[in-house]
N, C-alpha and C positions, 0 to 999 in steps of 0.2 A: 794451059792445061791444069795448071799449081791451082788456078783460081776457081775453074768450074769443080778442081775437088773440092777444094773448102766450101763451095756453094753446097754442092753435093751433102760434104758431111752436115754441114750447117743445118741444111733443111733437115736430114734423117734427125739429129738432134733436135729441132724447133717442133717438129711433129711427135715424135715420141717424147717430149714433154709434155705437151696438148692431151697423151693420151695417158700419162699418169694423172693428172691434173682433173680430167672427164672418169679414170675409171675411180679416182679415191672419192672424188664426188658422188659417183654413182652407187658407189660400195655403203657410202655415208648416209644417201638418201634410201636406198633398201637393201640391209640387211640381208644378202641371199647368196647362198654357196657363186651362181653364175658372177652375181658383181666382184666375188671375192676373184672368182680367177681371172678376170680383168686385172683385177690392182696387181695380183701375184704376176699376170704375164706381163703389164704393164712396167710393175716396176723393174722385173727382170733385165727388161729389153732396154730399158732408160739408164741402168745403169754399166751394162754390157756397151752400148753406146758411145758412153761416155767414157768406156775402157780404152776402146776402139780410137775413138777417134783421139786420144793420147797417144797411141802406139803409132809410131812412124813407118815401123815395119809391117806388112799386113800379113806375112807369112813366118809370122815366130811363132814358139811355143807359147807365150805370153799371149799374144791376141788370139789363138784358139782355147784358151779359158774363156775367152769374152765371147767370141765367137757361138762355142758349145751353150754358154746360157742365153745367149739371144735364139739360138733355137728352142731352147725350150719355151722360150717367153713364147715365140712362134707356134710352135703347137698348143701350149694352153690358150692361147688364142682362139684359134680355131675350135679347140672343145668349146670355149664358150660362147664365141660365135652360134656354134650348133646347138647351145641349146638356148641361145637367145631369138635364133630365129624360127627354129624347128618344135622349141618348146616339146623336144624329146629326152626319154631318160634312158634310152637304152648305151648301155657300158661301152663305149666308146676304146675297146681294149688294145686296137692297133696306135690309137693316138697315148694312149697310156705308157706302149712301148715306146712309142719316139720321144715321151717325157721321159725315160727311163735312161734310153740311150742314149742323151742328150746329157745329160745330167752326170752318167756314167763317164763320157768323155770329156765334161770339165771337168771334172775329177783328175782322170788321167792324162790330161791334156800337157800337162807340164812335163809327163816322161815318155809318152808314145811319140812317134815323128809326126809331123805336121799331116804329111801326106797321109797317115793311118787314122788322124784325128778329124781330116775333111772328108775322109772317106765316111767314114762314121757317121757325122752330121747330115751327109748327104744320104746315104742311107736311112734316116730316121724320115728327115724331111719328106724327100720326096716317098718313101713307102708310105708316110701319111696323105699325101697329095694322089696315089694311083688307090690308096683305100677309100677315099672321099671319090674320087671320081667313078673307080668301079660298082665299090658298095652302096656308099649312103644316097649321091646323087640318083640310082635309079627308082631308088628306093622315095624319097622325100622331096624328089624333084632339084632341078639346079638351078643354084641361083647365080644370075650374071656377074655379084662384086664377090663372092664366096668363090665359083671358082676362077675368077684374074686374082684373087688372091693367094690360093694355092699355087698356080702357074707360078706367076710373082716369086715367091720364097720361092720354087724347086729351083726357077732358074737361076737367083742368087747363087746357091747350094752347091750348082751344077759350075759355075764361073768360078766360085771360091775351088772347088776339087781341082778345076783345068790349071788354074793357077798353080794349084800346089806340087799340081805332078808337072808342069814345065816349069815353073819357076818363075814367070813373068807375071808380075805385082799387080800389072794392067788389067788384069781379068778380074782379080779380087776388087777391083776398084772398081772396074766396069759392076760386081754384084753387087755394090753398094748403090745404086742408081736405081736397079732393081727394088732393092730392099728398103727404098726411099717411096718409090712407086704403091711397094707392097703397105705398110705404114699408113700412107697418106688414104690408101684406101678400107684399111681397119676404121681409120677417122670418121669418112664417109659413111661405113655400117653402121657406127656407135651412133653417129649424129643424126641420121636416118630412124634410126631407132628411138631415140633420144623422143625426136620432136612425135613417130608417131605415141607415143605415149602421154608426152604432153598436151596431145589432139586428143584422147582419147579422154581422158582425165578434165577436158573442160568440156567436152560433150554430154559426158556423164554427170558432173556439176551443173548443165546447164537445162537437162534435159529430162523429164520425167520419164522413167522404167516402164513404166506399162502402154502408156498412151503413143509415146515417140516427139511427143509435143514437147515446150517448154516449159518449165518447171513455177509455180507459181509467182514463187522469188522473181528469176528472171523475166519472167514475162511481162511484172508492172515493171520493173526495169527499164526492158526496152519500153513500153509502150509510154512511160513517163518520157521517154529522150524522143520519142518520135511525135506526142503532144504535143511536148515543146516546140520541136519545129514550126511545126500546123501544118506536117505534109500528113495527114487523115481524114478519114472520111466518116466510119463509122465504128461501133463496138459491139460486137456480137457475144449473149450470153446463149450456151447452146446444156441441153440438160438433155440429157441421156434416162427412159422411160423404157418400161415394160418389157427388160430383158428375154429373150428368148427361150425357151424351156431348152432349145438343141442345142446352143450354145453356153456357155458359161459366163457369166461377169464380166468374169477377166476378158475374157475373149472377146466379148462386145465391145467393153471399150479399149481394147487394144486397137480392133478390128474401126474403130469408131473414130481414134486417134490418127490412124492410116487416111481412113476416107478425110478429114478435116484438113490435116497437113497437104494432101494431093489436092483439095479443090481450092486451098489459097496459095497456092502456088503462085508465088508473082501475083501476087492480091495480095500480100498482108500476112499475117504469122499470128501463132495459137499458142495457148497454155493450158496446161491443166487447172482447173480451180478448186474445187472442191469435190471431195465424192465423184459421183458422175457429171460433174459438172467441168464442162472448158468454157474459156471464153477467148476470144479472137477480136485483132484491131484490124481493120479492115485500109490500105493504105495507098490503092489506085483501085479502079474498077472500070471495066469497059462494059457494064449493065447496074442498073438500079441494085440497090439492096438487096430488093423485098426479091428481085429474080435472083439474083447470088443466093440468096436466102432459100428460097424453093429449091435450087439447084442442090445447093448443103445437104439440105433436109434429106431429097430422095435418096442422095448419093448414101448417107447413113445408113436411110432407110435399108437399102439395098443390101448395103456391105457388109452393116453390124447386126441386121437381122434386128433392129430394134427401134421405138419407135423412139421421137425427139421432140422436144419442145423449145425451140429458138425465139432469143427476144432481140431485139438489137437497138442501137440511136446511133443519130447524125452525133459529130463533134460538134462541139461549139467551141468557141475561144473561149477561157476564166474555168468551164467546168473541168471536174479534177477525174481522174479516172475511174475512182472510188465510185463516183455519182455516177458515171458513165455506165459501169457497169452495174449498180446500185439500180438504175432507173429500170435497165432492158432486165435483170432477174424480178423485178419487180412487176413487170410489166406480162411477162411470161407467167410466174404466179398466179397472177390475176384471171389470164386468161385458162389455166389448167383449172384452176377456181369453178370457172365461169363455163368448162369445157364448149369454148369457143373453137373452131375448126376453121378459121378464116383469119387472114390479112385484117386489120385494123388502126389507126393510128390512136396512140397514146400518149398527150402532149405531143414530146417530142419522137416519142420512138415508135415504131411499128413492130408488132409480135405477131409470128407466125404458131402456129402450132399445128400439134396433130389433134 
């Protein structure tokens, strides 16, 4: 039993380092009231912790100071939990109070009785736990590791009171397993969060704003690493014409970007290039070109309400991309020139137009 506690405390310890560790980190990488009360509940909780699990007795006066600031750490948690996932600012007044009275009983914590001191905490905790459940989740929707984390803390809360008013040290121990549970799942939120933001951040890096497409950068990128291979086929320069008077620009080639990425879907991938211009590597294909190419065309035609003039070429082994696409804008040109309205080969490339 000696051993699964040391596991026990072990882990609450190992985990609430991980999350000072992530939130000073976090606090470092942006500067914003929510990272700051991570580090403040963070570091709270890491060091109440490490109070705790030096104190051999778990129902002193002494380890209800540590106690009372581990709840706080606990509630300020939960505020920024809330506003990291709800990206809400409304004043959060009941969780203000259980920082208050939390705070208020380590304070007092050295002259009130133990029992007066759990009651307290538990008081704070779970009134914050039946606020969040009553108010805010019907209000913002519930989230499945938000509330097993409230549950989580009240039940601790609830173990450490039973303890205090009988007297048997098992129970407080027994809320330390809880509060291992509860912990390990704050971890989860942050890391959750963590990575959706770092998905967010290379999306936008990689992706141009208006169109939905790849961003020019990227897109010779990839299309140099997939040349190399020599798993390609073809390179499509697509130029966007004659915008629509009902529509706007922007709109066309938003609306332009939409239709391009849906028809090469598992066909090969698009960029933005210039102005109204994208251009696409084309990377399997279950029909010719020049039919992909018709198909492209109308689908624009249709969607962006605007008319196109598409060039493209086969890959060859030695040519560079530059050329690749140098040849099909060139070829397209020509034919806008020449206002050609038909399929034709050019050298190597075939341009479609309107």
């Amino acid at each position: 039993m000696l051993d699964l506690e040391r596991f026990i405390s072990g882990f609450l310890l190992s985990v609430n380092c991980v999350l000072f560790i992530v939130g000073l980190f976090m606090y470092r990488k942006w500067r914003n009231p929510t990272y700051l009360k991570f580090l403040v509940a963070f570091s709270l909780m890491l060091f109440s912790n490490i109070g705790m699990s030096l104190m051999s007795a778990k129902l002193f006066v002494v380890n209800m100071f540590f106690m009372s600031l581990y709840a706080t750490g606990i509630v300020i948690t939960q505020i920024a939990l809330f506003r990291l996932y709800y990206k809400s600012t409304d004043k959060l007044y009941v969780h203000l109070g259980g920082t208050a009275v939390s705070l208020i009983t380590a304070a007092m914590s050295l002259f009130l009785p133990v029992q007066m001191s759990s009651f307290l905490l538990f008081l704070a905790v779970v009134g914050v736990t039946l606020f969040t459940l009553i108010k805010i989740f019907p209000e913002v929707g519930v989230n499945p590791k938000y509330f097993m984390l409230t549950i989580l803390f009240s039940i601790q809360y609830l173990l450490h009171l039973a303890g205090a008013f009988t007297g048997y040290e098992l129970l407080s121990d027994l809320g330390v397993i809880f509060s291992a549970f509860a912990s390990f799942t704050v971890f989860l939120m942050i890391f959750e969060k963590i990575i959706g933001v770092m998905q967010a951040a290379t999306y936008t890096s990689t992706r141009d704003e208006l169109t939905g497409l790849f961003t020019q950068k990227h897109f010779v990128h990839q299309a140099n690493q997939a040349l190399t291979s020599g798993k390609t086929i073809g390179v499509l320069y697509i130029e966007i014409q004659n915008f629509s008077a009902h529509i706007s620009e922007e709109e066309s080639l938003r609306r332009a970007g939409r239709a391009v990425g849906r028809a090469l879907d598992g066909l090969g991938f698009a960029g933005r290039y210039q102005n109204n211009a994208m251009t696409a590597l084309i990377t399997s294909a279950n029909i010719p070109l020049s039919e992909l190419v018709n198909s492209l065309r109308m689908k624009i035609d249709v969607e962006a309400s605007s008319t196109v003039l598409i060039g493209y070429m086969d890959t060859k082994s030695g040519v560079t991309l530059d050329e690749l696409i140098s040849e099909a804008r060139e070829g397209a040109i020509r034919t806008k020139q020449h206002g050609v309205n038909k399929i034709f080969d050019l050298d190597q490339s075939k341009i479609l137009a309107d």
